[in-house]
N, CA and C of each residue as an Amber inpcrd file, in Angstrom:
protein
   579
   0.8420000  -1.1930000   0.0000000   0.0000000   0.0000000   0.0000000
   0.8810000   1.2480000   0.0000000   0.8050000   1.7700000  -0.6470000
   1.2370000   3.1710000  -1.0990000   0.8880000   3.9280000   0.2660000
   2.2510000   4.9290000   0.3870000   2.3610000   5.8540000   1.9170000
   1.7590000   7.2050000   1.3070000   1.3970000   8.3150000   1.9940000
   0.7800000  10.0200000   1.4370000   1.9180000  10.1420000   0.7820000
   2.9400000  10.5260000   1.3190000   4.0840000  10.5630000  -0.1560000
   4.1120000  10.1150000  -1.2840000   4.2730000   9.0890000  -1.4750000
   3.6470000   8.1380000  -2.9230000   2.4660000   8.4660000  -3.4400000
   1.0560000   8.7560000  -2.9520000  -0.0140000   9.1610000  -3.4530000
  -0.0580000  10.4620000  -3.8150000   1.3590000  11.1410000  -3.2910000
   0.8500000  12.9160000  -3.8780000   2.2430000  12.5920000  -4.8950000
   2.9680000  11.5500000  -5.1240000   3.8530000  11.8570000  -6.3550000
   3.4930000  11.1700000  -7.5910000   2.3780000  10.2290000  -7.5310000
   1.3050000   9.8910000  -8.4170000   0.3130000  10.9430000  -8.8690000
   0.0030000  11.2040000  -8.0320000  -0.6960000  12.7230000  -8.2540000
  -0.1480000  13.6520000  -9.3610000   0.9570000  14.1640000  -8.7400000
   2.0840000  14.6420000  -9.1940000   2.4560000  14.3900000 -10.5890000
   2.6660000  13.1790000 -10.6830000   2.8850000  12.5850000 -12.0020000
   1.9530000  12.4880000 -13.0800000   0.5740000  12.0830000 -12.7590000
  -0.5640000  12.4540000 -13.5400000  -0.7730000  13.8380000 -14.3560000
  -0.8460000  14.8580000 -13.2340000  -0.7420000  15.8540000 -13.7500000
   0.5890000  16.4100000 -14.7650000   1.4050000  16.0190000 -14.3760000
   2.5190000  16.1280000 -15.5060000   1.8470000  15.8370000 -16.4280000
   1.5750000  14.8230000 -17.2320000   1.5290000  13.8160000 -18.3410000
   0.1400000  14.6860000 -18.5200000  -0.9320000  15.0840000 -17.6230000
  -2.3990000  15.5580000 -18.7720000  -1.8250000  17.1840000 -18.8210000
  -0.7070000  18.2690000 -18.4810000  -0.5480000  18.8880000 -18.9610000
   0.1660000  18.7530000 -20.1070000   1.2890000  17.7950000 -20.3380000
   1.7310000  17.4610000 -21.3500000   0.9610000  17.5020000 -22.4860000
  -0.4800000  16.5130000 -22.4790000  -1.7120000  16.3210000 -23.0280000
  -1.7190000  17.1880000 -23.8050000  -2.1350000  18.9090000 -22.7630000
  -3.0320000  19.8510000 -23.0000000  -2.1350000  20.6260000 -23.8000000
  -0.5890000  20.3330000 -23.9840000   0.6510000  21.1050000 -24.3160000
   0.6170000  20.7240000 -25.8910000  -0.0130000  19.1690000 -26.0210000
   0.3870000  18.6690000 -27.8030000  -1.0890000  18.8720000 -28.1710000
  -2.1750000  19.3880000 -27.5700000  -3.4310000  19.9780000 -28.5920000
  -2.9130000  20.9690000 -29.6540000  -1.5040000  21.9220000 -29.1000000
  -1.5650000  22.7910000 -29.9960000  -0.7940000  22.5390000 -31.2230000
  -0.5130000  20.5810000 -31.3710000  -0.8250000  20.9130000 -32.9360000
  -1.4050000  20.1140000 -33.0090000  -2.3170000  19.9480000 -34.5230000
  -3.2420000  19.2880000 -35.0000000  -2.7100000  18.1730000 -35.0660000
  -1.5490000  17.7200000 -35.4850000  -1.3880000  16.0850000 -35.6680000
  -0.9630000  15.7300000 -34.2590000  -0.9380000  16.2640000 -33.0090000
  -1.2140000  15.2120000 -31.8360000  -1.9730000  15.8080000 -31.5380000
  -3.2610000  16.7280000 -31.5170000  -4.1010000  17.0800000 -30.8030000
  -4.6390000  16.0850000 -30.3900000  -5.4550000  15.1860000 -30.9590000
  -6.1310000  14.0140000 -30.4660000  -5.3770000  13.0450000 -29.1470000
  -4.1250000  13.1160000 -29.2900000  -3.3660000  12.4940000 -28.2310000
  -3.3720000  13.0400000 -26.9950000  -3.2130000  14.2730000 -27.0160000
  -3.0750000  15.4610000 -26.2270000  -4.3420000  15.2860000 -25.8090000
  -5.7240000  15.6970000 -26.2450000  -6.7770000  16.0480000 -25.4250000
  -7.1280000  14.4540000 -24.6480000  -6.8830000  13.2980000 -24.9560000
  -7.0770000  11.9830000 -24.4000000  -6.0160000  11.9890000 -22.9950000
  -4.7800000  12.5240000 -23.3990000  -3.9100000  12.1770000 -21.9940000
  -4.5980000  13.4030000 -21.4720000  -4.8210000  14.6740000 -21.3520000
  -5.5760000  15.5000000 -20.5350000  -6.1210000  15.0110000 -20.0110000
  -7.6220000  14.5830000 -20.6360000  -8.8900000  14.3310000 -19.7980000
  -8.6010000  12.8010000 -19.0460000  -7.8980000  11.6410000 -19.6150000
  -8.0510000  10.3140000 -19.2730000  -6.7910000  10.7190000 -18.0600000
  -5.5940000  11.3380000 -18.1070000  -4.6070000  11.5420000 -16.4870000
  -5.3350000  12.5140000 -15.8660000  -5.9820000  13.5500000 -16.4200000
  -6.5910000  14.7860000 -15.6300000  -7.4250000  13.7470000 -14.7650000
  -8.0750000  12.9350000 -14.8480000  -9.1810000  11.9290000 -13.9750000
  -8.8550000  10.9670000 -13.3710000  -7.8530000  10.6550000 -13.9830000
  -6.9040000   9.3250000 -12.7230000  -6.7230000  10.2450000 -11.7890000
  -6.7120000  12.0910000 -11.5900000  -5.8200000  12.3950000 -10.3460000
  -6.6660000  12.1330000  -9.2530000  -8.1430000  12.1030000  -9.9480000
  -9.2150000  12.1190000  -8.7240000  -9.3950000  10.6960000  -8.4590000
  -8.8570000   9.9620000  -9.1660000  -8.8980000   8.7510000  -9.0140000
  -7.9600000   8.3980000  -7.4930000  -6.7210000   8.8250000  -8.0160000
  -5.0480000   8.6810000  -6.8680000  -6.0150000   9.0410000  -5.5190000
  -5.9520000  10.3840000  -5.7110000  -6.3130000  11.3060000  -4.4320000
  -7.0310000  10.2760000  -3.4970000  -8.2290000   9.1060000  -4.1410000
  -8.8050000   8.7690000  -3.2600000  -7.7760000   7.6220000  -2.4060000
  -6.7850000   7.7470000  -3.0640000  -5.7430000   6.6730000  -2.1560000
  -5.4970000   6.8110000  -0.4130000  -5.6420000   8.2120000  -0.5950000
  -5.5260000   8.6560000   0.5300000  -6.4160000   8.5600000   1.6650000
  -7.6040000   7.7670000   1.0350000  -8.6610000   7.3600000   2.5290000
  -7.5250000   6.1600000   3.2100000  -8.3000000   6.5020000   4.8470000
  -7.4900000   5.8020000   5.3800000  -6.1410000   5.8380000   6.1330000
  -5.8240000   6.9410000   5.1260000  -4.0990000   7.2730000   5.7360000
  -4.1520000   8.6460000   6.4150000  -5.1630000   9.5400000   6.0170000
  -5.2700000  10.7320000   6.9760000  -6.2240000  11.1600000   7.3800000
  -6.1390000  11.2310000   8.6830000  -7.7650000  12.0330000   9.2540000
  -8.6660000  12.6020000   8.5320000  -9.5120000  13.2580000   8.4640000
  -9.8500000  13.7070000   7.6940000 -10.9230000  13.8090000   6.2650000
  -9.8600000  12.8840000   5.6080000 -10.2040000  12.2250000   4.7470000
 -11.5360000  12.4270000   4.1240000 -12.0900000  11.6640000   4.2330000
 -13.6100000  11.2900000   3.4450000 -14.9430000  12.6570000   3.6870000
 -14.5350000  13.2430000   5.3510000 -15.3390000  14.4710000   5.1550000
 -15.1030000  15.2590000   4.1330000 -13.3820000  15.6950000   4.0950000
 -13.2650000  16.5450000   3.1120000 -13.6840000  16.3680000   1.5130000
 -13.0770000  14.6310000   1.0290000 -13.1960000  14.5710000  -0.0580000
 -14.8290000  14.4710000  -0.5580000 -15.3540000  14.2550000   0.3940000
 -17.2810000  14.0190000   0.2130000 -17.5960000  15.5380000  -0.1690000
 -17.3450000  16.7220000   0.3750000 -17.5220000  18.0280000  -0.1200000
 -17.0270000  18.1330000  -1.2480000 -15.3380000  18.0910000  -1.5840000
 -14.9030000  18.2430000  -2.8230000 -15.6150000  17.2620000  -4.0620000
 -16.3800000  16.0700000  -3.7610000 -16.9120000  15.4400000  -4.5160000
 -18.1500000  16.3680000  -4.9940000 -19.1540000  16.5820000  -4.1630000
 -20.4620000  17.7540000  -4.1420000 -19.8680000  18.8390000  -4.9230000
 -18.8550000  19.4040000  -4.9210000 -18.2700000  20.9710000  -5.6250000
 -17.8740000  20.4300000  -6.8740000 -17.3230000  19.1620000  -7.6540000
 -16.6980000  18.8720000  -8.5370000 -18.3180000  18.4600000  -9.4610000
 -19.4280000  17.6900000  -9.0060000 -20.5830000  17.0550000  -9.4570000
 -21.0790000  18.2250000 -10.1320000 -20.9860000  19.8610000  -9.0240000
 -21.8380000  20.7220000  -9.3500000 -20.7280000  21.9430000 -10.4530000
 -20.0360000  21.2600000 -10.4870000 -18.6710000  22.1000000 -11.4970000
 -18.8050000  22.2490000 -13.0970000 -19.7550000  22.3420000 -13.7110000
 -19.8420000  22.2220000 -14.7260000 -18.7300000  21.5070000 -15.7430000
 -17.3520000  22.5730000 -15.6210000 -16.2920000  21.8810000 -16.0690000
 -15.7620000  20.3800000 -15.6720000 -15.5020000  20.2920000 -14.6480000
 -15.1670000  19.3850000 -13.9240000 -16.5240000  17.9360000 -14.1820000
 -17.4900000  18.3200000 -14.2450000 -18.6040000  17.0170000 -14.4820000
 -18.5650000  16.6360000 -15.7480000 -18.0710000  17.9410000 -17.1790000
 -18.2390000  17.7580000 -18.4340000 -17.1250000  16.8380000 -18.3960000
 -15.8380000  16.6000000 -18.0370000 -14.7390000  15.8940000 -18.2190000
 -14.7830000  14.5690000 -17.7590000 -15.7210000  14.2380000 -16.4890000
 -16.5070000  13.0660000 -16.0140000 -17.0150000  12.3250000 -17.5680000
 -17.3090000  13.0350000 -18.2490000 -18.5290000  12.5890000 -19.5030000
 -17.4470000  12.1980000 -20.2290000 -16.2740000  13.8040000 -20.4830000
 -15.7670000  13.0950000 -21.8960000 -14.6860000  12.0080000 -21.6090000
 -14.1140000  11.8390000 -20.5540000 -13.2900000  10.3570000 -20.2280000
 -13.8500000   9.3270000 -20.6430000 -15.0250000   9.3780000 -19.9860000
 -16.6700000   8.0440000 -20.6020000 -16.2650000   7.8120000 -22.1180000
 -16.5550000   8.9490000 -22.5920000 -16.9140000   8.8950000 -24.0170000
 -15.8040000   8.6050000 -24.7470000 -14.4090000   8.7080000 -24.2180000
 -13.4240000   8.3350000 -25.0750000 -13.0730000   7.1400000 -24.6280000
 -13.2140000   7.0230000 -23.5660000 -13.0620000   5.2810000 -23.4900000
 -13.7420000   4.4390000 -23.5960000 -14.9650000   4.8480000 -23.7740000
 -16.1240000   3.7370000 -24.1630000 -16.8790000   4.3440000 -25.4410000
 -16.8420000   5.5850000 -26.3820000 -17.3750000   5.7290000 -27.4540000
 -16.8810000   5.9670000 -28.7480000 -17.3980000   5.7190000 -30.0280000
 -16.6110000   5.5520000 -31.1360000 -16.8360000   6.8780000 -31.6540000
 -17.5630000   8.0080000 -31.0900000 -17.3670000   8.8330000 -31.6540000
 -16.3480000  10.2210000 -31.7010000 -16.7090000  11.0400000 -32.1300000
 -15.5380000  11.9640000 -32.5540000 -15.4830000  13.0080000 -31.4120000
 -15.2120000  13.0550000 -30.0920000 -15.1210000  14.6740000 -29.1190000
 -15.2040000  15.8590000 -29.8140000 -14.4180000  16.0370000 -30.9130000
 -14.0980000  17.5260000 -31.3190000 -14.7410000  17.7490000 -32.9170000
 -14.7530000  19.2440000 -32.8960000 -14.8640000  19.6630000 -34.1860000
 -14.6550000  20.8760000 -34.6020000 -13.9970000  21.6050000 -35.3720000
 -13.5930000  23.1530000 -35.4120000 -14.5420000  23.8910000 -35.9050000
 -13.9410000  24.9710000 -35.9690000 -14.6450000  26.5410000 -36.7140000
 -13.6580000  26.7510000 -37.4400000 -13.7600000  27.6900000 -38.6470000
 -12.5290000  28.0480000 -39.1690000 -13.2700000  29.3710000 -39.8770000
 -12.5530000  30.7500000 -39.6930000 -12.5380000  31.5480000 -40.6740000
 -11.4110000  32.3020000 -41.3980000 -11.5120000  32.1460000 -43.0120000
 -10.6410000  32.9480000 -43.6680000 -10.5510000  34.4810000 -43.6060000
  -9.1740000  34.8920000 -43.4600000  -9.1510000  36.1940000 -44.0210000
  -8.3810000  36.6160000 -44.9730000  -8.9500000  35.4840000 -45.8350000
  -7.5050000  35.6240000 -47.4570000  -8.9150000  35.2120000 -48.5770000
  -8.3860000  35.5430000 -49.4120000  -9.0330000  34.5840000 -50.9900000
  -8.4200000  33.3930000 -51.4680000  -9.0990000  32.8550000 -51.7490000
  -8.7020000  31.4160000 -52.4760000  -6.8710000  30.9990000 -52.7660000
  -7.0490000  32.0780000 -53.4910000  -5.5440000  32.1460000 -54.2040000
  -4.3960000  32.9090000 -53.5990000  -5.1190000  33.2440000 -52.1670000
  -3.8400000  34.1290000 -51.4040000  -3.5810000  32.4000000 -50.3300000
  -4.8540000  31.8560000 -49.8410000  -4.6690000  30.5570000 -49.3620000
  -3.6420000  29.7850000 -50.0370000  -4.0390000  29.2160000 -51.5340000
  -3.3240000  27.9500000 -51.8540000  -1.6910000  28.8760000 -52.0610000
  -1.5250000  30.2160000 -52.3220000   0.0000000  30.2620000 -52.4570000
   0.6710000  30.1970000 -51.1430000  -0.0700000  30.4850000 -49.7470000
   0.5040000  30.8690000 -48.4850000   0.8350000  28.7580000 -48.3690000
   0.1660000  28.1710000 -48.8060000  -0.0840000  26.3920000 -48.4790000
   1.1920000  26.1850000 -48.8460000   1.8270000  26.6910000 -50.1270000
   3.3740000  26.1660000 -50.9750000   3.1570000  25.1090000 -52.0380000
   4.1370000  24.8940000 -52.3370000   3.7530000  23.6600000 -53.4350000
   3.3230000  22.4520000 -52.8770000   2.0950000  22.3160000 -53.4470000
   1.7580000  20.6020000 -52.8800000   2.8250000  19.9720000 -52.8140000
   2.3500000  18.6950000 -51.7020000   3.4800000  17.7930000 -51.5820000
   2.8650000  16.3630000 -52.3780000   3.8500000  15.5500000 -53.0490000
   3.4820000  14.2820000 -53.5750000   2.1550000  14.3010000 -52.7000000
   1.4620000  13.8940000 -54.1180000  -0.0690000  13.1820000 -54.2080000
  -1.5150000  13.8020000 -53.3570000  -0.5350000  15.3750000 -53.6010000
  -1.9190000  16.0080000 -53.1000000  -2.9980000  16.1680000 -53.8140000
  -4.6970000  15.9720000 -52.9090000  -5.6250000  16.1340000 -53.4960000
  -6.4820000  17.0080000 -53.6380000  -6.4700000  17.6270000 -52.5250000
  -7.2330000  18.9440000 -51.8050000  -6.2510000  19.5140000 -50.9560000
  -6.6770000  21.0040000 -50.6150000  -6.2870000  21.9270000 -49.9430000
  -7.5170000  21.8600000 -48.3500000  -7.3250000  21.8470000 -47.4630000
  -8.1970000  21.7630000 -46.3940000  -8.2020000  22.9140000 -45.4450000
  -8.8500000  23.4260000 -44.7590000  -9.1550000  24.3930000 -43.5420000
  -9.7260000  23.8820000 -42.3260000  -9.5060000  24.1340000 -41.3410000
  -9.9070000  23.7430000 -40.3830000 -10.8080000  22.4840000 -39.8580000
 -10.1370000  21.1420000 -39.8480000 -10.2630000  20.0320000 -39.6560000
 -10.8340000  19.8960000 -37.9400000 -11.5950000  18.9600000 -37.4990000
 -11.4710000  18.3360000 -36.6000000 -10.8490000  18.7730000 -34.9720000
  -9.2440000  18.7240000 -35.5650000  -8.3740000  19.2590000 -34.6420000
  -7.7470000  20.2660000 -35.0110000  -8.3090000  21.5850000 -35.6530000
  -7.8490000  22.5820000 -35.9740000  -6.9000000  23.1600000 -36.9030000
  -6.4400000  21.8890000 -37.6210000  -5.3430000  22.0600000 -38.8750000
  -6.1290000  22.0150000 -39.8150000  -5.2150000  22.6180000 -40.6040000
  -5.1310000  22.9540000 -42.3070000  -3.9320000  22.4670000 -42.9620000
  -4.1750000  22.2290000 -44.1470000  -3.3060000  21.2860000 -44.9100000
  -3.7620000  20.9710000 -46.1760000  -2.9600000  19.9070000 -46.6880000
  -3.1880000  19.3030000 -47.9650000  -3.5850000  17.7590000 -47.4510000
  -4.8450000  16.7070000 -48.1440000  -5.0490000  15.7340000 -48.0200000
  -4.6160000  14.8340000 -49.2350000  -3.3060000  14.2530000 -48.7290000
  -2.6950000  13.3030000 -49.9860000  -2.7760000  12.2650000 -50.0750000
  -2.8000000  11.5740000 -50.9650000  -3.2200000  10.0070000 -51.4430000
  -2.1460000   9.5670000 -51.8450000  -2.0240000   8.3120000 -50.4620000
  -0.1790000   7.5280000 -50.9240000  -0.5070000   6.1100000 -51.6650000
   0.2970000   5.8250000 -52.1830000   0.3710000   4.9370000 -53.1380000
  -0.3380000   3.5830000 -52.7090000  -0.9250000   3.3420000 -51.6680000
  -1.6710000   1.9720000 -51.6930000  -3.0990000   2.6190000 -51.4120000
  -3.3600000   3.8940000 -51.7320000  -4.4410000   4.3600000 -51.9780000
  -5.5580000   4.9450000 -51.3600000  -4.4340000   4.9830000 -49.7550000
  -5.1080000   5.6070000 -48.5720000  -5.1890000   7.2210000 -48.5340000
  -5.0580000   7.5460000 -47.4400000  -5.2890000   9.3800000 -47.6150000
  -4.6700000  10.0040000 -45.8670000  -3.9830000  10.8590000 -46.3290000
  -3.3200000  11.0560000 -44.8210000  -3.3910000  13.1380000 -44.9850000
  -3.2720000  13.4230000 -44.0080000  -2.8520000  14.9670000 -43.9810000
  -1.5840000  15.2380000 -43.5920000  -1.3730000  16.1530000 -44.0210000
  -0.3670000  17.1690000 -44.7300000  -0.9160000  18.5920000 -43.6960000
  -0.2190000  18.6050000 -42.8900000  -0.4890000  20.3310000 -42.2380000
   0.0340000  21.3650000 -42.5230000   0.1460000  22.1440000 -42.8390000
   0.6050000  23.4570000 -43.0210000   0.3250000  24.5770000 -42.1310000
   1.1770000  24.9580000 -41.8870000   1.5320000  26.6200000 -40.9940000
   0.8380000  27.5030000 -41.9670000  -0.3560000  28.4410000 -41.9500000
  -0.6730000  29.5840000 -42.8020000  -0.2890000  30.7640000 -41.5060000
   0.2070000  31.7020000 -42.4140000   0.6920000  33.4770000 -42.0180000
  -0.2670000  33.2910000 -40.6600000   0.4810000  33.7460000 -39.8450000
  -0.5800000  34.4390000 -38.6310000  -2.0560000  35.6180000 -38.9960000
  -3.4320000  35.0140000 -38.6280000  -4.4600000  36.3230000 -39.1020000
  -4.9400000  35.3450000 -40.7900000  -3.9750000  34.7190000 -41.5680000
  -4.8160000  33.8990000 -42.2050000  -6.1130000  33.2510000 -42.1340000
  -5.8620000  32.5970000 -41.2370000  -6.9690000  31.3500000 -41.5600000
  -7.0890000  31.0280000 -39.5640000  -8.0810000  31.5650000 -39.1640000
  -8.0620000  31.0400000 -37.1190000  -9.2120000  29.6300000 -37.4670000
  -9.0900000  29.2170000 -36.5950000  -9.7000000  28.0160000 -36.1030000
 -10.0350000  27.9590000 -34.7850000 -10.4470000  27.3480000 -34.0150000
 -11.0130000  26.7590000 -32.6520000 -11.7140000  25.9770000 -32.7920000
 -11.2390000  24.6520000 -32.0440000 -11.4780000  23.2960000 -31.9600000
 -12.4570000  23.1730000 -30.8950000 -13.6650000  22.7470000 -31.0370000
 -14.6180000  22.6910000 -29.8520000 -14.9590000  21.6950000 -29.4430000
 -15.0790000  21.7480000 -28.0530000 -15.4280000  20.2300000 -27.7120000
 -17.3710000  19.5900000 -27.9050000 -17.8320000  18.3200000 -27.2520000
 -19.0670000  18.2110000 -27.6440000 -20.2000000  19.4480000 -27.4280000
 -21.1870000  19.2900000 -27.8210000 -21.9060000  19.7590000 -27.6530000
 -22.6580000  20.5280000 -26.4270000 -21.8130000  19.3030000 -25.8630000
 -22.4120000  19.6730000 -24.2140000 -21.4320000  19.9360000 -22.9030000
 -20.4580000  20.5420000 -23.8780000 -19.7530000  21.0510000 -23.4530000
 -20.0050000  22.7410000 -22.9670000 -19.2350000  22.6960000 -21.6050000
 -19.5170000  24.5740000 -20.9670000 -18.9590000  25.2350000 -21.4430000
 -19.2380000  26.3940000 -21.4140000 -18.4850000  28.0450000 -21.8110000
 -18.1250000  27.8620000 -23.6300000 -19.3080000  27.3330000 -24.0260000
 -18.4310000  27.3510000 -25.8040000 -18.0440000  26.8010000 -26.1690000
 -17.4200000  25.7810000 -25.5160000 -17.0030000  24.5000000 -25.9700000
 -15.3720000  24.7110000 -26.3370000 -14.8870000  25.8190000 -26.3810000
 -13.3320000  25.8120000 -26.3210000 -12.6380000  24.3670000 -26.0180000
 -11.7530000  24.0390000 -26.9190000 -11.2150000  22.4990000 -26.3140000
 -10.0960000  23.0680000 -25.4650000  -9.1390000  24.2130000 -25.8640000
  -7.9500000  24.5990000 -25.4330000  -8.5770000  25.2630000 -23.5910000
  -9.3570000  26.4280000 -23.7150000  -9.8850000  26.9250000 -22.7670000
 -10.5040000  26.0610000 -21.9640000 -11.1630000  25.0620000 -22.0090000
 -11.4650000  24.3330000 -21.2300000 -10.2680000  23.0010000 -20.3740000
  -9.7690000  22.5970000 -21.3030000  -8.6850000  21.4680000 -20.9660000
  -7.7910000  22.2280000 -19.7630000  -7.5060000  23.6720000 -20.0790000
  -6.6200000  24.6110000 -19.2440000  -7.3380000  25.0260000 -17.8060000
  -8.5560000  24.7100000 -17.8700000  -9.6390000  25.3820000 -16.8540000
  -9.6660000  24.1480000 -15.8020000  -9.6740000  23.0490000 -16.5820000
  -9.8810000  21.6240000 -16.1280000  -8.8420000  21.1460000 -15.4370000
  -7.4630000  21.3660000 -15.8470000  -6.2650000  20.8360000 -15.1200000
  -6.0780000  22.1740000 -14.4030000  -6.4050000  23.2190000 -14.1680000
  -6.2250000  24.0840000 -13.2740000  -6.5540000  23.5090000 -12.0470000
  -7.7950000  23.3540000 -12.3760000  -8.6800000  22.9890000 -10.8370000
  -8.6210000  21.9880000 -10.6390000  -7.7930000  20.7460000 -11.1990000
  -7.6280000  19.8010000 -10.7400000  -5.8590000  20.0570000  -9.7670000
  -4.9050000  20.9560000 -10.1710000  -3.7750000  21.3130000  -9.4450000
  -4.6090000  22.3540000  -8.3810000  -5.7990000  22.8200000  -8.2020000
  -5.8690000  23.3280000  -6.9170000  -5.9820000  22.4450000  -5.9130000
  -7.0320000  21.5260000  -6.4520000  -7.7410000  20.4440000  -5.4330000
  -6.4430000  19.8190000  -5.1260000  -5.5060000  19.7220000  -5.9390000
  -4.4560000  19.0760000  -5.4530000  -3.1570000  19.8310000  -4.0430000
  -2.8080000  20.9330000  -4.3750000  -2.5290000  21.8830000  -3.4240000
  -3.5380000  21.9900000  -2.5640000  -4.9230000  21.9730000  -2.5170000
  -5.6940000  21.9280000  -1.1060000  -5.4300000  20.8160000  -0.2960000
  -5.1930000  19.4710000  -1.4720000  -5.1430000  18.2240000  -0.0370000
  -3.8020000  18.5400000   0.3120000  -2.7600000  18.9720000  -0.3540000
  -1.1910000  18.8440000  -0.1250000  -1.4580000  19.7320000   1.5190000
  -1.6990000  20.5910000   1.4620000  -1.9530000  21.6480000   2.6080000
  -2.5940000  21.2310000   3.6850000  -4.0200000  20.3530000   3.5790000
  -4.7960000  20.2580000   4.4040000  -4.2030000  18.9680000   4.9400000
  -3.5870000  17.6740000   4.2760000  -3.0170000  16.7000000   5.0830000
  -1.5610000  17.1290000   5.2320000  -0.7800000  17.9740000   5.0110000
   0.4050000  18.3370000   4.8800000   1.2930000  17.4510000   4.3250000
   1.1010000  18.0030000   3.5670000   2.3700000  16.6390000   2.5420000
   2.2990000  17.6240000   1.1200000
């Protein structure tokens, strides 16, 4: 059995790895990786934390309140859902917005020369990239991202539907591991460790 030391460097460690998460949303080809280690370590922390019944006074009064404040947290309950949903559903969490502030032909020159076996030019995908979608030789289809000029082309990747405040994936993921490093500094304080 793991000592309070060990349970707050698990802790500890979780949160590393779902900020890491929240660190590779900002690019499109690991976003998807990124928002999964967020939300799936962001929720093991509440998972760890409960290690700590048992080993300090305390305990279960406090975490029974912090449970009641997290249920009624909007953020914090939406991330309850989307852990669910990525580990048990086939569907898609995210989906962007995208608006231009170029023409057609200020786009495809800012894109560069296609790369082998491009088919299309794309805008705001899924996870917030733009790119070229190319077709490799056994006839599949992969993306191609591209950097456009800053003020080109914005995007924001939103989470489901039922998601709070707008659905921001970035703003929320950041809101989410916030308050999961408070709750964490509250137990560090309140059991001292």
């Amino acid at each position: 059995m793991p000592d309070v030391k060990e349970v707050f460097d698990a802790i500890d460690a979780k949160l590393k790895i779902a900020r890491r998460g929240a660190a590779e949303m900002k690019n499109p080809s690991t976003f998807q990786a990124g928002l999964w280690n967020a939300a799936l370590f962001g929720r093991s922390v509440t998972f760890t934390l409960q290690n700590l019944r048992g080993k300090v006074d305390g305990f279960d009064a406090w975490y029974e309140k912090k449970q009641e404040e997290m249920r009624a947290d909007t953020v914090m309950s939406y991330f309850v859902e989307a852990r669910n949903m990525i580990e048990k559903s086939v569907a898609e969490p995210t989906w962007a917005s995208a608006s231009l502030n170029a023409n057609i032909a200020d786009l495809f020159k800012a894109a560069g020369p296609p790369p082998p076996g491009a088919k299309t030019l794309f805008v705001g995908d899924q996870f917030g990239g733009s790119g070229w979608q190319i077709q490799l030789p056994d006839g599949s289809t992969e993306k191609y991202y591209v950097d456009f000029p800053k003020g080109m082309v914005k995007t924001s990747v939103l989470l489901g539907p039922k998601a709070p405040k707008g659905g921001d994936a970035h703003y929320l993921v950041n809101e989410y591991l916030t308050k999961l490093e408070a709750l964490t500094a509250e137990a560090r304080a309140k059991f001292n460790h």
